[in-house]
C-alpha positions in Angstrom: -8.9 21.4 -1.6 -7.1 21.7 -5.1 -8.3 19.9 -7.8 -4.7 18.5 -8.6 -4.6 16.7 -5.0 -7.7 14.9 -6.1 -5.7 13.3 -9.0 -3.4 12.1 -6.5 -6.2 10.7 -4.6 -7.4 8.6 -7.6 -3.6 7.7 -8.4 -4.0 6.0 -4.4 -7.4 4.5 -5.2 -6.3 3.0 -8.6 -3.0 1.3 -6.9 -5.1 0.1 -4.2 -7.3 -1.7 -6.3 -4.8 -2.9 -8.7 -2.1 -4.0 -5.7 -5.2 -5.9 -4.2 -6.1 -7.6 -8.1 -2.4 -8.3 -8.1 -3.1 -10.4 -4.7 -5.1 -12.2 -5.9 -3.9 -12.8 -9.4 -0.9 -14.0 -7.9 -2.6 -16.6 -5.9 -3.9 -18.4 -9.4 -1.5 -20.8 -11.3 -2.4 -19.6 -14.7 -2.7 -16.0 -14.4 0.9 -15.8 -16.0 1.1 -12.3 -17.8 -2.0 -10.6 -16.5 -0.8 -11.2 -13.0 2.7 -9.5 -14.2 0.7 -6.6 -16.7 -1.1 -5.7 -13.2 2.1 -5.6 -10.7 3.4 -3.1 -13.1 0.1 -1.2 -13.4 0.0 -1.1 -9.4 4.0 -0.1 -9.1 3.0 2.8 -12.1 0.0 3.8 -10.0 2.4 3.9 -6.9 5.2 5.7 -8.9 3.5 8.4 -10.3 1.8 9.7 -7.4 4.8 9.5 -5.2 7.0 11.7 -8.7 3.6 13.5 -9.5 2.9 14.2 -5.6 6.0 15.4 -3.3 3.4 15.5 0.1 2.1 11.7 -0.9 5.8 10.2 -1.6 6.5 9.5 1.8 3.5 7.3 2.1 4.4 5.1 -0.9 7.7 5.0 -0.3 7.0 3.9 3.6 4.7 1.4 2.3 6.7 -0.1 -0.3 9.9 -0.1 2.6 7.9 -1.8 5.1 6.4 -4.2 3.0 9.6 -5.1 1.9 11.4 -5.5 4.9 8.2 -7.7 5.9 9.0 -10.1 2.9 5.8 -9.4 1.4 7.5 -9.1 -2.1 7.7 -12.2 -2.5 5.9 -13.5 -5.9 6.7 -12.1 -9.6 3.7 -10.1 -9.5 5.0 -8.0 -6.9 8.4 -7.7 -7.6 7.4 -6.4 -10.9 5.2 -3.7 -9.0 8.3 -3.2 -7.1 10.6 -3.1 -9.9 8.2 -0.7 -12.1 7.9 1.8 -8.7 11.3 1.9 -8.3 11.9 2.5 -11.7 10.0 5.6 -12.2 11.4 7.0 -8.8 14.6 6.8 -10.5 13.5 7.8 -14.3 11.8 10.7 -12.6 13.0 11.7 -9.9 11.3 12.4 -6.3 11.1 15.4 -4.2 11.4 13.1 -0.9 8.8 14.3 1.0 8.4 14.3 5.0 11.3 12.0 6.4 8.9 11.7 9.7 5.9 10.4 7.4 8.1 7.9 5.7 9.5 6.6 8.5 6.3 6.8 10.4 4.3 5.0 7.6 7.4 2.3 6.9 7.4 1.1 10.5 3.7 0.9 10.5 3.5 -1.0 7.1 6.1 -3.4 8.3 4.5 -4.0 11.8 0.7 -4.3 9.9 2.5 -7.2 7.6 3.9 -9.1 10.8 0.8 -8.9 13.0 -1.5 -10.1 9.9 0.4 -12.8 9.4 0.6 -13.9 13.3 -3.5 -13.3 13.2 -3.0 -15.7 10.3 -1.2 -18.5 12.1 -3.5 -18.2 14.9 -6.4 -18.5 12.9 -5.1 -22.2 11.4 -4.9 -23.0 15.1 -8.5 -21.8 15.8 -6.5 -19.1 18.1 -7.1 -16.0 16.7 -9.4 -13.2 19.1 -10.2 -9.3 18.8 -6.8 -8.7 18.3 -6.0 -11.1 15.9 -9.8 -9.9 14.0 -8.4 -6.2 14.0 -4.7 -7.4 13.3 -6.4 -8.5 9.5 -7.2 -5.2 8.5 -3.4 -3.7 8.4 -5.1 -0.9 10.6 -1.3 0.6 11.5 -1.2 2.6 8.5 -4.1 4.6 8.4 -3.8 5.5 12.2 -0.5 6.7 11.7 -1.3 8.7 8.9 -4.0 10.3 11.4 -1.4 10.8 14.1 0.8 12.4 11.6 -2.5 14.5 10.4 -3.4 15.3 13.7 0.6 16.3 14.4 1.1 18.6 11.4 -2.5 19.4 10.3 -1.1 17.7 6.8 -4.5 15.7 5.9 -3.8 15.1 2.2 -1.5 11.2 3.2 -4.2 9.9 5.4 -6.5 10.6 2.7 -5.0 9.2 0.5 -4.2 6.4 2.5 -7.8 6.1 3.1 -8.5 5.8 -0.8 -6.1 2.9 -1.1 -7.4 0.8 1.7 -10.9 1.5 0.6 -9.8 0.3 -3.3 -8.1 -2.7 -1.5 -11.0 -3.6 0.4 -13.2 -3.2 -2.4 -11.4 -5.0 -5.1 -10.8 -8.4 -2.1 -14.9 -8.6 -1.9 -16.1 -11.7 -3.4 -19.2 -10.9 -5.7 -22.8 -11.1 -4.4 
């Protein structure tokens, strides 16, 4: 593995943390600039692997495309991570990447936000089952990023995937 990738990797970690803080910042009433200050750190994060990265643009590009089209843009903290990703994509400049990847991953994305949020209304209605449990975890993503592994024998966007999910997990968990 080159020692570069793995900077790429902690790129994917750090916006997976920070987009997850950002969650939940956005959820308080007085997290005002802090909630903004860490949208744009999670849209940088996001940014620089995809300029820094050419193989891992697709995947933050697909994310960013699905999530949008699933509304899930939808407080100032995460239009400013939108705004700040966007920004350096067009300061710096991309390579593109994989167009199967990025469509792969924005169609995944999109379909993760809409079954989440239907395992969401069925819980309020006491509803929800295996599907709805497993629905939660956005697991789309990462399998497609194994299917397109396991396609192309390109294993650096599901591992990077992988870091992202884990920082997201990670940085939801309430403190023992």
């Amino acid at each position: 593995m080159k020692v570069d990738i793995v900077f790429g990797y902690l790129l994917s970690l750090a916006a997976g943390a920070l987009a997850k803080t950002a969650d939940k910042l956005s959820d308080k009433k007085n997290a005002g600039n802090a909630a903004l200050a860490v949208g744009a750190a999670y849209g940088a994060a996001a940014g620089l692997v995809s300029v820094l990265f050419p193989l891992l643009a697709p995947l933050f590009m697909g994310l960013a495309i699905g999530n949008m089209f699933a509304g899930k843009f939808d407080t100032k903290t995460h239009q400013t991570g939108l705004a700040v990703f966007v920004s350096i994509l067009l300061l710096f400049g991309f390579a593109g990447g994989d167009k199967a990847l990025f469509v792969l991953v924005a169609a995944a994305a999109y379909a993760d936000e809409v079954f989440a949020e239907s395992a969401k209304d069925a819980n309020r209605r006491k509803a929800r089952g295996l599907l709805g449990e497993t629905a939660v975890l956005r697991p789309l993503v990462p399998i497609a990023c194994l299917v397109y592994a396991l396609a192309t024998g390109s294993w650096e966007p599901l591992a990077a995937m992988v870091a992202f999910d884990a920082a997201y997990v990670a940085a939801g968990m309430k403190a023992i």
